[in-house]
NUBA-243638 format. One record per residue: x negated, y negated, z of N, C-alpha, C, CB in turn. Coordinates in pm, whole numbers. Glycine has a CB too. Example, Ala and Ser with C-alpha at 12.3 -4.5 7.8 and 13.67 -1.06 7.14 Angstrom:
REM NUBA-243638
{pt {-1319, 569, 780}, {-1230, 450, 780}, {-1320, 330, 780}, {-1131, 447, 905}},
{pt {-1285, 225, 708}, {-1367, 106, 714}, {-1290, -3, 787}, {-1408, 60, 572}},
This chain:
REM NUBA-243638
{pt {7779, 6580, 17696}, {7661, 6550, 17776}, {7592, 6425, 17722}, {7563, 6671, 17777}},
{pt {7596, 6411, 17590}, {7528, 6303, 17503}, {7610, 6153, 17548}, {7549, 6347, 17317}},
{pt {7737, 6205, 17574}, {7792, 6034, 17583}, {7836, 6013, 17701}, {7917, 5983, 17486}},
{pt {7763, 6110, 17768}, {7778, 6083, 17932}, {7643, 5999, 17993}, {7788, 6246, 18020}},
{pt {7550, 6082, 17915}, {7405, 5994, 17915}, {7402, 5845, 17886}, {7309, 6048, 17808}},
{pt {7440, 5879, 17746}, {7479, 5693, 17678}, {7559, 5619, 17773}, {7591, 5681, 17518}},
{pt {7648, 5640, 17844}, {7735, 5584, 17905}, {7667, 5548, 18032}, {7850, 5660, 17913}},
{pt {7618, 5668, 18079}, {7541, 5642, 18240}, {7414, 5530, 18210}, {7457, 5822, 18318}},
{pt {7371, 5562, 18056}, {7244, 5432, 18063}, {7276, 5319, 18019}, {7116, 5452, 17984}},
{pt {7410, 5308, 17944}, {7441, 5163, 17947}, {7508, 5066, 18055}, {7513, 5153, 17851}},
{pt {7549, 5187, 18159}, {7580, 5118, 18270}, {7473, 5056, 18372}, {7658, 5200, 18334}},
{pt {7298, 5145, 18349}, {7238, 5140, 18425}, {7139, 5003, 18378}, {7196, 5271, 18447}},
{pt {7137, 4977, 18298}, {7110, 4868, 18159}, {7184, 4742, 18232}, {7203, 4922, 17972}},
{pt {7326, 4741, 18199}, {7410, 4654, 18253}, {7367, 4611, 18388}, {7535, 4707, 18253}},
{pt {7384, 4703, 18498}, {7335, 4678, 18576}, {7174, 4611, 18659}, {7375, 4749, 18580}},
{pt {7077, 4641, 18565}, {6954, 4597, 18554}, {6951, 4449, 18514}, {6885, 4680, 18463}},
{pt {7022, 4435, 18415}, {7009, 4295, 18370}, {7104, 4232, 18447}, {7029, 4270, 18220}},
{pt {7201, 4269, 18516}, {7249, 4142, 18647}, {7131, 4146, 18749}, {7419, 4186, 18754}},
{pt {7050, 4229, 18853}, {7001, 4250, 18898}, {6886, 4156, 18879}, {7012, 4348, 18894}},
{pt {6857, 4176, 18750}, {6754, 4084, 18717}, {6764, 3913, 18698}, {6713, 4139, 18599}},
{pt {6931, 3896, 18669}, {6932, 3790, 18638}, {6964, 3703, 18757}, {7004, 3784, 18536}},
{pt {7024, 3755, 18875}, {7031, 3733, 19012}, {6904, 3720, 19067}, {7100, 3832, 19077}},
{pt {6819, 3770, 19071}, {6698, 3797, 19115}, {6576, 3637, 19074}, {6661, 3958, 19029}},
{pt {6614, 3642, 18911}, {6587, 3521, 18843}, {6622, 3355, 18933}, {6682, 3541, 18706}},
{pt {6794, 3371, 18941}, {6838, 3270, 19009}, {6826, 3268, 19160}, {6959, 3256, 18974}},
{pt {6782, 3348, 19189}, {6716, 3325, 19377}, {6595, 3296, 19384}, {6713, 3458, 19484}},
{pt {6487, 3320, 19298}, {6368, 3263, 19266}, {6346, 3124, 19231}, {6328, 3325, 19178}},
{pt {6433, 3080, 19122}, {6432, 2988, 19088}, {6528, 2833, 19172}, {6457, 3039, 18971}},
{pt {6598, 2931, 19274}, {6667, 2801, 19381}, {6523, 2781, 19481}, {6847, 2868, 19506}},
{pt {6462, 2903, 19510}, {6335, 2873, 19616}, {6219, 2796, 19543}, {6266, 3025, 19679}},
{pt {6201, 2812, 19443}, {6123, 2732, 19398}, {6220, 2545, 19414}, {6081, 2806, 19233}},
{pt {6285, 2561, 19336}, {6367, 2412, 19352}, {6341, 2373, 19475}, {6531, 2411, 19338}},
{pt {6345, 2423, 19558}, {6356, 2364, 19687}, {6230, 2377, 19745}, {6460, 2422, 19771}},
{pt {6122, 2475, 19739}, {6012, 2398, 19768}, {5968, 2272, 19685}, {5916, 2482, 19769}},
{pt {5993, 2260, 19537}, {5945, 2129, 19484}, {6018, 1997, 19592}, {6003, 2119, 19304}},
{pt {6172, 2040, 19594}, {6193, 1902, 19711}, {6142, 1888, 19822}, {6314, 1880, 19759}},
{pt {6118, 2015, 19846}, {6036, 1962, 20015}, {5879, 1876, 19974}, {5976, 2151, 20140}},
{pt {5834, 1914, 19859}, {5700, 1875, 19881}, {5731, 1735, 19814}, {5574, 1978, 19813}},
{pt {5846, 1727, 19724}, {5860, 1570, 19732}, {5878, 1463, 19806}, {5922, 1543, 19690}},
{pt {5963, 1531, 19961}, {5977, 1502, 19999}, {5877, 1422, 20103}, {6039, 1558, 19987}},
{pt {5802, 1517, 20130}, {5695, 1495, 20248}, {5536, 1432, 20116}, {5661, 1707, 20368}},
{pt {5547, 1430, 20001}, {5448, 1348, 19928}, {5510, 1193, 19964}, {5442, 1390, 19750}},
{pt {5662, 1174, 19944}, {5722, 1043, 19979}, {5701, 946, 20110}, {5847, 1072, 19978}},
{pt {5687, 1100, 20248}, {5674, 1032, 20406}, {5522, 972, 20394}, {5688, 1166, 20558}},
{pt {5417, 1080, 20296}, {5267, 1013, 20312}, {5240, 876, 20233}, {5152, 1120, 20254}},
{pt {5339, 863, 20145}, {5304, 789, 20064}, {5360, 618, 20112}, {5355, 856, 19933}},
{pt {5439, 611, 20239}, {5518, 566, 20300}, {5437, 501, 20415}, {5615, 657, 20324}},
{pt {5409, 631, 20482}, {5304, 604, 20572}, {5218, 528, 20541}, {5247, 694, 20607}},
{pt {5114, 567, 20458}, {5009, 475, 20389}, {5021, 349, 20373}, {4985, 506, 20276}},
{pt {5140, 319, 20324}, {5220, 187, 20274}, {5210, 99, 20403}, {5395, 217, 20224}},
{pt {5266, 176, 20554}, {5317, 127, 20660}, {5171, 86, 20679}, {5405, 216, 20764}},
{pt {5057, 179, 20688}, {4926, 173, 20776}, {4822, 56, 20711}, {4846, 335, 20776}},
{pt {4862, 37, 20593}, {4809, -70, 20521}, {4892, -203, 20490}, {4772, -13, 20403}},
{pt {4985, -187, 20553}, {5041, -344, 20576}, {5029, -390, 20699}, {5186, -367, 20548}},
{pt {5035, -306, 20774}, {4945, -336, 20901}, {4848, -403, 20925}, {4901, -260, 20941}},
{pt {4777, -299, 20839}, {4617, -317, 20862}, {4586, -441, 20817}, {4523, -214, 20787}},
{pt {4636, -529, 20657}, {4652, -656, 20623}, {4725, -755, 20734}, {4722, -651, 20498}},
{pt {4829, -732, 20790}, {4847, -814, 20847}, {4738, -861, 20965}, {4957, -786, 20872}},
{pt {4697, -738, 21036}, {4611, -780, 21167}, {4496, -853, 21091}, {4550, -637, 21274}},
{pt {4461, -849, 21008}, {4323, -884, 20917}, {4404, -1060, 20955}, {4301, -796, 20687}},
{pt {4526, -1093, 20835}, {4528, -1243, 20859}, {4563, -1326, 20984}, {4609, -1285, 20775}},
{pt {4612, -1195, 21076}, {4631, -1311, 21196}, {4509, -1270, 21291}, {4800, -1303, 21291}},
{pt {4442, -1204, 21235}, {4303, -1248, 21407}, {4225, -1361, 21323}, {4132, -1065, 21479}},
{pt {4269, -1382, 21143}, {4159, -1474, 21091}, {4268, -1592, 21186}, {4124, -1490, 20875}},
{pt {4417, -1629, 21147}, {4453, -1728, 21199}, {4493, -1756, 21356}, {4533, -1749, 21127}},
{pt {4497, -1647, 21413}, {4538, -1693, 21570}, {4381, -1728, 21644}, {4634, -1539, 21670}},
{pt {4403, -1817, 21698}, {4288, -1778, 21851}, {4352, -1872, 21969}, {4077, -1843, 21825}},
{pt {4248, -1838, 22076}, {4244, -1873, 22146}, {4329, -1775, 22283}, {4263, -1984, 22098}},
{pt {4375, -1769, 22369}, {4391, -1715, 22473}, {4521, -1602, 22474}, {4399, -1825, 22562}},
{pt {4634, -1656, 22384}, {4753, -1578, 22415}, {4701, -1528, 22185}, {4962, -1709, 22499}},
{pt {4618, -1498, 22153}, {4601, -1427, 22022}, {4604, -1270, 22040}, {4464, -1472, 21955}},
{pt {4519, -1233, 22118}, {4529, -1110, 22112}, {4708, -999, 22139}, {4415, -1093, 22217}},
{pt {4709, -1098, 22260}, {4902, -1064, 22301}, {4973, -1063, 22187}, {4996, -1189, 22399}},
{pt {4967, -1203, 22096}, {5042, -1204, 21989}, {4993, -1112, 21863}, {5052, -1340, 21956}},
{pt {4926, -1088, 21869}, {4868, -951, 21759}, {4911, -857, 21779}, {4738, -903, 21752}},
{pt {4914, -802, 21872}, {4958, -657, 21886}, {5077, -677, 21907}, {4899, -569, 21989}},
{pt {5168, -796, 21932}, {5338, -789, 21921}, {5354, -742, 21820}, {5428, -909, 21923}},
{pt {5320, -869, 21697}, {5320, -854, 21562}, {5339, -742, 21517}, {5225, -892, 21513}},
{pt {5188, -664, 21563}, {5166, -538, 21452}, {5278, -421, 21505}, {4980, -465, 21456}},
{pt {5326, -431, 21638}, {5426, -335, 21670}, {5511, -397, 21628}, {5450, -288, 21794}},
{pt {5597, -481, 21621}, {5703, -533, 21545}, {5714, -486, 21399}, {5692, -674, 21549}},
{pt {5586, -545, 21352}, {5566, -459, 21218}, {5607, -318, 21139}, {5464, -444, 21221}},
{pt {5548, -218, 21255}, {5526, -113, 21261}, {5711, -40, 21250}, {5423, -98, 21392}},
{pt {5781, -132, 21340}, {5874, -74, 21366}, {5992, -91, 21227}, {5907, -126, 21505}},
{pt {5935, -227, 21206}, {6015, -245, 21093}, {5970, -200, 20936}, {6038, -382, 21098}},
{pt {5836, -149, 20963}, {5841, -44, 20802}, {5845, 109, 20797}, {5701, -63, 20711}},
{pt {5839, 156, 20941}, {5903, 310, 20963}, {6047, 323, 20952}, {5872, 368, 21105}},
């Protein structure tokens, strides 16, 4: 009876500590992968920002340098041109 016990609790032991150590490594892939997602999407804001402020500099130097009748047309080409080429 004694080394049926021992036996049944070292199996149940054994078994606990895979359980646990599986358990460990499914935790620890979901975590991994929320850290990439949030790297990921810290990268799109940080991108964005980048885009919305080179923009924003550019329209600053060309309404200082354009005028006159066809400026405004050419500004907003620009800044969509812009736009397209830092997204």
């Amino acid at each position: 009876i004694i080394a049926r016990a021992k036996s049944d609790a070292e199996a149940l032991a054994a078994d606990t500590r895979k359980s646990l150590a599986e358990s460990l490594e499914r935790r620890t892939k979901v975590a991994e992968e929320k850290i990439a997602r949030a790297e990921a999407q810290a990268l799109g804001e940080v991108r964005a920002a980048a885009v919305d402020m080179a923009v924003a500099a550019a329209e600053k130097i060309l309404r200082g340098k354009v005028v006159g009748q066809d400026a405004s047309s050419l500004i907003d080409a620009s800044i969509r041109d812009i736009k397209g080429r830092l997204n």
